[in-house]
N, C-alpha and C positions, 0 to 999 in steps of 0.2 A: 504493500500500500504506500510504503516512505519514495518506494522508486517512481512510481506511478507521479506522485506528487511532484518530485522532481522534475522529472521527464515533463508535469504543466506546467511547472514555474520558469524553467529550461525556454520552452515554447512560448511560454507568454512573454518573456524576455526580448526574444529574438523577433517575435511577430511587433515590441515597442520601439526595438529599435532599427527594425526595416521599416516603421510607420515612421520614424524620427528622419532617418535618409531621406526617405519619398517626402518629406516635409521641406528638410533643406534643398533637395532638388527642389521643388518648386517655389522655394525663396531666393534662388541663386538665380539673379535679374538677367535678363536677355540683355546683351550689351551690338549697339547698332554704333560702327563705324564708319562716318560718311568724311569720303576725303574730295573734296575740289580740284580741279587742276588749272595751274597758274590762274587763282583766285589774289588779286592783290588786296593788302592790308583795310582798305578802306571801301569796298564791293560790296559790304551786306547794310544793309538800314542800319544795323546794330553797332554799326562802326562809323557811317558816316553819310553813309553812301544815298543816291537819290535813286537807287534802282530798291525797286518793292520785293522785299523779302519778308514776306507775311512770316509763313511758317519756320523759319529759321528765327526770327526775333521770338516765335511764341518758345520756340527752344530756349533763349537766350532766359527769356524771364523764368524759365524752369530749372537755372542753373547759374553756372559761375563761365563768365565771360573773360576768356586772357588777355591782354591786352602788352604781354610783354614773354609774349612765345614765338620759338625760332627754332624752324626746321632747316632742312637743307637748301642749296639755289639752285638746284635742279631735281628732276622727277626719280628718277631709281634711286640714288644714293636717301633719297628724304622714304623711299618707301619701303627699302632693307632696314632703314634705320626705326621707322614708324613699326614697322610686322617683327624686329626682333629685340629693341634696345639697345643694339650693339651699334658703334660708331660705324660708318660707311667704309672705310678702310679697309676695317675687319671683318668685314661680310662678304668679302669680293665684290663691293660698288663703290668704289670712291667716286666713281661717274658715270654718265650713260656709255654702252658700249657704244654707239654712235661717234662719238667724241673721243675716246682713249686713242691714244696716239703710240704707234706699232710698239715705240722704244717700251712704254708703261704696259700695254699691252703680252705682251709676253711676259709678264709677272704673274704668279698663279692669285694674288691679290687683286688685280686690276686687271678680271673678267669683266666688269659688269654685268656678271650674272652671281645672282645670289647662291653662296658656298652653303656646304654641309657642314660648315662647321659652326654655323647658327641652326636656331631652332627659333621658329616662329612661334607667333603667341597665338594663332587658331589651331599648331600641334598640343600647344600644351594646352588650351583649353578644350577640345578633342580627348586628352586625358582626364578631364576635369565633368567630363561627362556633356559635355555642349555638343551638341549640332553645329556644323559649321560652312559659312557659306559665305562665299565671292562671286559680283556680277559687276564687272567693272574690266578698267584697266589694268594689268600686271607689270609688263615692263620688266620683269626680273629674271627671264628664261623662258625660252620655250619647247626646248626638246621633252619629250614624256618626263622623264628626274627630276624637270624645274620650272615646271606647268605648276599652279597652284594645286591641282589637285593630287601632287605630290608630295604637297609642303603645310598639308594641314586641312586640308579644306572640305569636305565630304561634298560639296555641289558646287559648279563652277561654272559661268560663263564667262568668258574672257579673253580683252584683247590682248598681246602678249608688246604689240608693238609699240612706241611711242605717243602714236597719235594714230587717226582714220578718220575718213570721212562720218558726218554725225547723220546724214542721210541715206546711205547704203553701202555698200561692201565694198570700201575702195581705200586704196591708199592714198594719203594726202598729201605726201613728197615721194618723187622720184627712186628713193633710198631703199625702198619696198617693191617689190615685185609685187605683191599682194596685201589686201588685210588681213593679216592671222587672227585670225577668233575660233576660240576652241571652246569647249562644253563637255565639263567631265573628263578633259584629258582626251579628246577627240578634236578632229578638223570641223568645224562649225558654219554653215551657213545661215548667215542671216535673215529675217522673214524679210518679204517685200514692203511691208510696212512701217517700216525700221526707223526710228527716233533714238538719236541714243539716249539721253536723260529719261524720257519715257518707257523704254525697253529695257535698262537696266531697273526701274523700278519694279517692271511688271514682271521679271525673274525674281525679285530677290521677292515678292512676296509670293510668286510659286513656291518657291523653294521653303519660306518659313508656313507657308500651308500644308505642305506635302509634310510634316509633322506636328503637328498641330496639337492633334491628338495625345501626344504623349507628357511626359513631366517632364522631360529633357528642356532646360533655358538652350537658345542660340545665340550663335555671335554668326552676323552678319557685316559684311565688309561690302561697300558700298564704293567705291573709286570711279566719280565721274570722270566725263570725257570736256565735260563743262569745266573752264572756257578756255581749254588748248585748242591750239588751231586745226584745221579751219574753224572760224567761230561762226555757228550754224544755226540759227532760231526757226519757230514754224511762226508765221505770217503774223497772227493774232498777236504775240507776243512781241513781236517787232513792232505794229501798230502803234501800242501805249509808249514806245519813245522817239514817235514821229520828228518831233519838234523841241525834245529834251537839251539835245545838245549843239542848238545851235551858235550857243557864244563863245565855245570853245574850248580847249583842253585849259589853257591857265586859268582861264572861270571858274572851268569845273575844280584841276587840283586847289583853287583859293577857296571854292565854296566849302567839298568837302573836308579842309585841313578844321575851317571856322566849327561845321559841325560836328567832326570827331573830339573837339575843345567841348564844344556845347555838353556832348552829351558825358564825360570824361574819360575816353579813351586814350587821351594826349594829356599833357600839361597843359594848362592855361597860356601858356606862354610861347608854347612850342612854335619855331621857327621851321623856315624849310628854305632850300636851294631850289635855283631854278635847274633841272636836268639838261646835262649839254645837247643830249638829241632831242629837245623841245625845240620846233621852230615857230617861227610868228605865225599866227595866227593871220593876225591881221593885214600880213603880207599876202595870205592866198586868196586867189580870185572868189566871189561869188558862188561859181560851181563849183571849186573844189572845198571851198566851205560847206558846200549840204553833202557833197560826195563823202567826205571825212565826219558829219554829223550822220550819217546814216551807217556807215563803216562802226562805230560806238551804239548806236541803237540798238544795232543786231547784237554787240555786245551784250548792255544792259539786259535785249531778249532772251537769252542763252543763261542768264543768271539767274531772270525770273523764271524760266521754264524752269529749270532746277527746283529752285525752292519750291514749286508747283508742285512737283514729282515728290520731292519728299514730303509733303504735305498728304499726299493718297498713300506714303507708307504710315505716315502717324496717322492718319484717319481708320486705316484697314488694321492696326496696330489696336486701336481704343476697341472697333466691331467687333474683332475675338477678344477683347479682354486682358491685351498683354501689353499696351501701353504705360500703366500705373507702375509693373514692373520691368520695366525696357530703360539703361541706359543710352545716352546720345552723346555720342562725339564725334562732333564736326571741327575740318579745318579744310587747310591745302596745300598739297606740296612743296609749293615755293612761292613766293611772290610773283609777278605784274610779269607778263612775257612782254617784250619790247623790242622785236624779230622784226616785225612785220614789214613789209615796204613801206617805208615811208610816202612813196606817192603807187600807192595800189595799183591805178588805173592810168599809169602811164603805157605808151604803145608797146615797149618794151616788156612792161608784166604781164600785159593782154597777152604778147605772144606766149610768154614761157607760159602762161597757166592754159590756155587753148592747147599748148601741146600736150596737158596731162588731162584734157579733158574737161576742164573747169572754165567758167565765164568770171568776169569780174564784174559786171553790167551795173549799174546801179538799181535798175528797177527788182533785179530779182539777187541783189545783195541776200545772202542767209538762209538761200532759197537750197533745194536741191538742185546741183549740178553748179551752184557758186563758191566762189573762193573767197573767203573775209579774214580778217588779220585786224586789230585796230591799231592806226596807230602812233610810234614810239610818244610823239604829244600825250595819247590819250592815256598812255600806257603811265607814266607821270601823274594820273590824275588815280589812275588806279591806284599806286601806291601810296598815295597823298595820306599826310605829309613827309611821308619817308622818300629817300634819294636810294637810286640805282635800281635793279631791277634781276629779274631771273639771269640766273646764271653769272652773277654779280653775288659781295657777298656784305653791301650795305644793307642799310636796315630796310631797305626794299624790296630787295633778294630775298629776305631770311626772314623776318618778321610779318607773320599772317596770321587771321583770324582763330581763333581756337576758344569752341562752346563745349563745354561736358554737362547736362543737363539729365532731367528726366526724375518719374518719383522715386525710385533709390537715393536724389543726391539731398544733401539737406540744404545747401547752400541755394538760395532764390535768388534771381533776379540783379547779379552783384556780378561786378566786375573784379578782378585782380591784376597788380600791377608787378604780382613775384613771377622772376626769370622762370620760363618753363623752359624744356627742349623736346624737340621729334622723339629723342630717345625716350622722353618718361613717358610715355605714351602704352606701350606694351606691360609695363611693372605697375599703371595704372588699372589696365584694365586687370591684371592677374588681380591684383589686390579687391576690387569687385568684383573677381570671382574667386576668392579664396583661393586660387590655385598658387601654385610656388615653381620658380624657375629652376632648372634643375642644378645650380652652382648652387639654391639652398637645400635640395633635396638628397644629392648626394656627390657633391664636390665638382657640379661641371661637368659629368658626364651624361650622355643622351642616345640611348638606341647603340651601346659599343664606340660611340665617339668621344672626344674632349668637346664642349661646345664654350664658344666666347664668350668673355662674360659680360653681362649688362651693363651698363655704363649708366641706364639711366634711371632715376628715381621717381618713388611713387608719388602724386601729387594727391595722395586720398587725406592729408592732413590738410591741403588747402579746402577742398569739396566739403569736406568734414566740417570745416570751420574750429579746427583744433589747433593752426596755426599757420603765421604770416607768409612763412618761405620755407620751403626744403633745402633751399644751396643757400649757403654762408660768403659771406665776404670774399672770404680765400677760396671756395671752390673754381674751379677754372674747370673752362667748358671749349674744346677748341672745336674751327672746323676748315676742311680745305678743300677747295675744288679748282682742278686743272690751272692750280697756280695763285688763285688767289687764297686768301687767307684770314681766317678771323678768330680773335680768342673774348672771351667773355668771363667777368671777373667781380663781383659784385656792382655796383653800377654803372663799370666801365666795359669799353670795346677798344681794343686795338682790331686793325681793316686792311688788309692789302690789296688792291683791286690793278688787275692789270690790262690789258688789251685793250678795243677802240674806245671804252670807256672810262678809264685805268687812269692810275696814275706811274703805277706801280712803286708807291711809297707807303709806306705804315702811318698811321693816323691813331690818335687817340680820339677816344670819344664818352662822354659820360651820357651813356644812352639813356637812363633814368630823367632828365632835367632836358636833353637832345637830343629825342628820339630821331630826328630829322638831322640829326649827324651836319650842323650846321659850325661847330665852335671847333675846331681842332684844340687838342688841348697838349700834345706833345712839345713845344717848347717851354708849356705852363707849367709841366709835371715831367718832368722826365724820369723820373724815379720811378713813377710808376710806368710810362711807355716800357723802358728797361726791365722791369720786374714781370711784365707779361710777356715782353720778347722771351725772356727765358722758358718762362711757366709754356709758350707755345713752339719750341723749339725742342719742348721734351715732349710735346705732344705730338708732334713729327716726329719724334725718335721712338717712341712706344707705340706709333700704330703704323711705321714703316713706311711714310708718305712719303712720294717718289718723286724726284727734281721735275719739273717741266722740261722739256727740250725747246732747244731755242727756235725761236721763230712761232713757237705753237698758237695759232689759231684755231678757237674752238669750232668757228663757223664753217673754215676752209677743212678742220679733219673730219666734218662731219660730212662731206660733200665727199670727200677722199672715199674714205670710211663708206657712204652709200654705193658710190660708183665702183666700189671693189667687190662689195657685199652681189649688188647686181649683176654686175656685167664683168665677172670674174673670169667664167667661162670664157667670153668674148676675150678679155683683156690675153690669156693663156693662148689664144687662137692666135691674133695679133704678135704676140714675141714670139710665137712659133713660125710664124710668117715671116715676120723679120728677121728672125734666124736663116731662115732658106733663102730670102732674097740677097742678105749679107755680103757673101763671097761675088756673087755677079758683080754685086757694085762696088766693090772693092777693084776687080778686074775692071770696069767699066772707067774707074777714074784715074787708075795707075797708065791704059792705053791713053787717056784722051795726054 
């Protein structure tokens, strides 16, 4: 009878605390990761901006708003860095592959494709008992090993490449043979119907439908294609910024700097530089004044479409019930892209884009079958009141919007002005889902490997509201790309920026009081210039950052870089041709 009894107490045991599990499974909050692409600093209502972002502000009053967070200045390295907490260096993306130039290239480091010897944060919440889903951009790999649905992900649509057309299955530069979109780790074709801000919405809530059912929370990973180029809107949305911007880019970045002050996003005080690829305005004709305000329109379209879209994910979010428990974090990859031709719709871009296919027309700007860029003026305005821009590593480059929101956070409607980085982003979300990285679980190793360790910290004491900052005075935070360079230090920056926009000298800057990097302060303080030269000189020395080669232009090795990727074959045919013909014309000029 005593065993009997046991054997219930046993059972009744075990049946309280598999009730206890299935309890915490379903208080372990769905966490929704939405990332922008070149979104600059001052593009959402909540920041400054005059383009309507409804549902991303109702996000904003749901949470704690950054206002002094800084990713990468370009798209791979910010998105190895976002998916693992490990510096870009260390993950095999110090830069887009695009861009890596042969000599850095042959370093098993400077793949730009994402190594095995990080571990993503939807593998370890996949351990952690989540569902896990990506319908967006990758950019990190595409062979089967380094497809998302490799690296953590149980459902996947996805494009692998830098950028695509937002209207159909096409490649948007030359560099591409095709648009790779794959699905699950397959070749992918797109519906005919195809919007990408629209279309990625309408997977990711297949996908959180097709489990619905169960007590399993997801993390969904959300990577628009909004607003890399081409920049693409559908008509309706383009409509509402008919006539927004017709006074011009220095209007706009003056309006918007006034309103990022207004609402406090900035210091009251904050200053800005006029960017050297801003031109007058008021030099261009009439019709290139509406050409160039409609150029922006489509912009502004392309960001409301967005917030649209995730508006029907929070809406279809609340319908089943998982809203209340759903975190939200939004940002963007880099800052303000500032590529574009500066005169669009000269003869000379007519032809190059007519040969890929594309119209530049004004009437059907953002249209399918058009080519849009806005630009480098407007691009200025985007960042406002920050200087420099994508692929730059001012505070225009690097410093972009970032909301973590939703009823898990307790912090409302409040902005912070403590440093964040791309890195804390993953240690973030483990930490709302209790999961632990595996250098805490069992010394860095993962699946028979060593894996890198995280560099970056968890921001759940700021969310929490249990305190002001996670990095101290003295932490130092460095980052580098294809030569430029910038170290971060309590509320200082040293900045090295080189190429057409460059100066190629070091700068100080007290980004706290400067966001807009207007006061050098290196002759002021050299003590300190000096003391972060070093502090980022050992930061080159511990993650192995590789000299530029001289002459590197990122714009020219990416054109290299495409034309070898494509027409490699051809190129191979061509020196095998030139080999055979060789000897004749040797003979041919020794006779003459």
């Amino acid at each position: 009878m005593r065993q009997r009894k046991n054997w219930v107490l046993a059972f009744s045991l075990l049946l309280t605390l598999g009730q206890s599990s299935l309890l915490n499974a379903q208080q372990s909050p769905n966490i929704v990761l939405i990332l922008a692409d070149d979104l600059g600093f001052s593009d959402l209502a909540s920041y400054g901006s005059e383009i309507q972002t409804p549902n991303i502000s109702a996000l904003a009053e749901q949470g704690i708003s950054f206002t002094n967070y800084h990713t990468g200045a370009n798209c791979a390295p910010s998105r190895a860095m976002l998916l693992t907490g490990v510096d870009s260096h260390r993950t095999g993306v110090p830069n887009i592959p695009e861009m890596i130039p042969p000599e850095q290239a042959a370093q098993s480091h400077y793949s730009g494709i994402l190594g095995h010897n990080v571990v993503t944060v939807a593998t370890l919440l996949q351990d952690a008992g989540y569902h896990t889903y990506l319908s967006g951009k990758w950019h990190l790999g595409q062979t089967p090993e380094k497809l998302p649905s490799s690296r953590g992900f149980e459902r996947t649509v996805t494009l692998a490449d830098s950028g695509a057309d937002n209207w159909e299955q096409k490649p948007y530069i030359p560099i591409y043979k095709k648009a790779n979109w794959y699905a699950d780790g397959e070749e992918y074709q797109l519906p005919d119907d195809f919007y990408s801000s629209r279309f990625l919405i309408d997977k990711t809530i297949e996908f959180i439908d097709s489990n619905k059912t169960d007590s399993q929370p997801f993390f969904a990973y959300v990577p628009f294609q909004a607003v890399h180029i081409p920049v693409q809107a559908p008509q309706e949305f383009i409509d509402r910024y008919e006539d927004v911007y017709s006074d011009g880019w220095t209007v706009l970045r003056e309006q918007r700097q006034a309103r990022a002050i207004e609402l406090g996003v900035v210091p009251a005080d904050t200053p800005m530089v006029q960017m050297a690829s801003t031109a007058d305005w008021e030099a261009l004709s009439p019709e290139r004044q509406a050409y160039e305000a409609k150029r922006m329109a489509v912009y502004g379209a392309m960001v409301e479409a967005m917030d649209h879209h995730i508006g029907r994910l929070v809406e279809h979010l609340k319908a089943i019930d998982q809203y209340d428990n759903t975190v939200f974090i939004f940002s963007s990859d880099n800052g303000a892209e500032a590529m574009g031709e500066p005169d669009q719709n000269s003869w000379r871009n007519r032809r190059a884009m007519a040969s890929q296919g594309y119209s530049v027309d004004y009437e059907t700007l953002g249209l399918k079958g058009s080519f849009n860029a806005i630009n480098p003026g407007f691009s200025s305005a985007a960042a406002s009141p920050l200087a420099y821009y994508k692929f730059y590593v001012g505070e225009g480059g690097l410093r972009v919007p970032m909301i973590i929101a939703g009823g898990p956070v307790a912090i409302k409607n409040q902005l912070s002005n403590a440093s964040a980085y791309v890195t804390d982003i993953t240690p973030t979300i483990l930490a709302f889902a209790d999961a632990e990285h595996p250098e805490a679980r069992n010394g860095g190793w993962y699946g028979g490997r060593k894996i890198e360790r995280m560099i970056g910290r968890s921001l759940m004491p700021l969310v929490e509201g249990s305190a002001e900052a996670v990095y101290n005075p003295e932490d130092a935070v460095g980052f580098e790309l294809a030569g430029h360079g910038a170290l971060f230090m309590g509320d200082y920056k040293i900045v090295f920026n080189r190429g057409t926009q460059g100066d190629s000298q070091w700068h100080l800057f007290n980004i706290q009081t400067d966001p807009g990097e207007t006061n050098d302060l290196s002759a002021e303080n050299p003590a300190q210039l000096q003391r972060m030269l070093g502090r980022y000189q050992q930061y080159v020395a511990d993650n192995n950052v590789l000299p530029i080669p001289d002459g590197y232009r990122l714009e020219i090795q990416a054109i290299f870089n495409g034309l070898h990727h494509v027409y490699r074959d051809n190129i191979l045919i061509f020196i095998l041709l030139f080999l055979l013909i060789l000897p004749f014309w040797v003979v041919y000029k020794s006779k003459r």
